[in-house]
N, C-alpha and C positions, 0 to 999 in steps of 0.2 A: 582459511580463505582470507575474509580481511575483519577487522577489529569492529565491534558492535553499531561502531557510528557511520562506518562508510557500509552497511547492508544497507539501511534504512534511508530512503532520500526524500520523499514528502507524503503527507496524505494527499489522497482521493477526494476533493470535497466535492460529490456533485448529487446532484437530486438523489439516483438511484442507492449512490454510497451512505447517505443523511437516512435513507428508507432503509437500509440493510441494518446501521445502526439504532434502531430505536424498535424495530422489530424483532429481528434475530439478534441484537446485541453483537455482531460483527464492524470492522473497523476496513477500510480497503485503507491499502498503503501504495508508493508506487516505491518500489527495489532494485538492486542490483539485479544486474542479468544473469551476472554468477550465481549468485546465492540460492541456496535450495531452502528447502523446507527446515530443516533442523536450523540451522543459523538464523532466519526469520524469526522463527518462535526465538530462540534464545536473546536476540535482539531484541525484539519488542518486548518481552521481560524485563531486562536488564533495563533501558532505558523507560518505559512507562508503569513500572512498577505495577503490572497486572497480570494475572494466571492468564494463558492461552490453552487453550482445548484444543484446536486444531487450526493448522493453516492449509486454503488453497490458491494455487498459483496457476497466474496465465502470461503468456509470451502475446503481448500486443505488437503488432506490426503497425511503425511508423506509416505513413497518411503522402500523398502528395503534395505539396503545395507550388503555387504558381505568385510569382512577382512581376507582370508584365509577361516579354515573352519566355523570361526565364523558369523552368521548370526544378523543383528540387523534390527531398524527401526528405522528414522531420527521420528523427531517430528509432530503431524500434527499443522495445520497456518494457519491463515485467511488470506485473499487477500482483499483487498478494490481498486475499480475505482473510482476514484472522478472527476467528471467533471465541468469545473471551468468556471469562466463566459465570456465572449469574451474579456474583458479587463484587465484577471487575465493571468499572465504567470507565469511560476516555470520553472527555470534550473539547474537540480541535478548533469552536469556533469562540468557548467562554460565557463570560456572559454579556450578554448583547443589549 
């Protein structure tokens, strides 16, 4: 499909995804709409240097939005969970 860097396109940082990571030691990502599961994992591998256990994916459906009386739609986006192995950690915000 396509090379390690264009699967991967930003993390999730929101309350639920912060909670997912410090409980289950999961990571949400947002990906290509191509990409399946096999290429995900081997991505987030290759690029953050950590074992994956398993990944699960969801097909988000873009949102309405309005500007005045103009009506549109944001894009729709895949979502991926990756849950990492009890000696793999990721911190997308540093130190604060």
């Amino acid at each position: 499909m396509k090379d390690i860097y264009g699967v991967l396109k930003r993390p999730r940082l929101t309350e639920k995804g912060m909670g997912l990571q410090e409980e289950h030691n999961q990571i949400v990502l947002q990906v290509d709409r191509q990409a399946n599961k096999v290429e995900i994992k081997k991505a987030v591998e290759a690029i953050l240097n950590v074992k994956v256990e398993s990944v699960r994916t969801a097909n988000m459906p873009g949102r309405q939005k309005r500007l005045g009386k103009n009506i549109g739609r944001t894009s729709d986006w895949k979502k991926a969970f990756v849950s990492l192995s009890r000696d793999s950690k990721v911190d997308f915000l540093g130190e604060l």
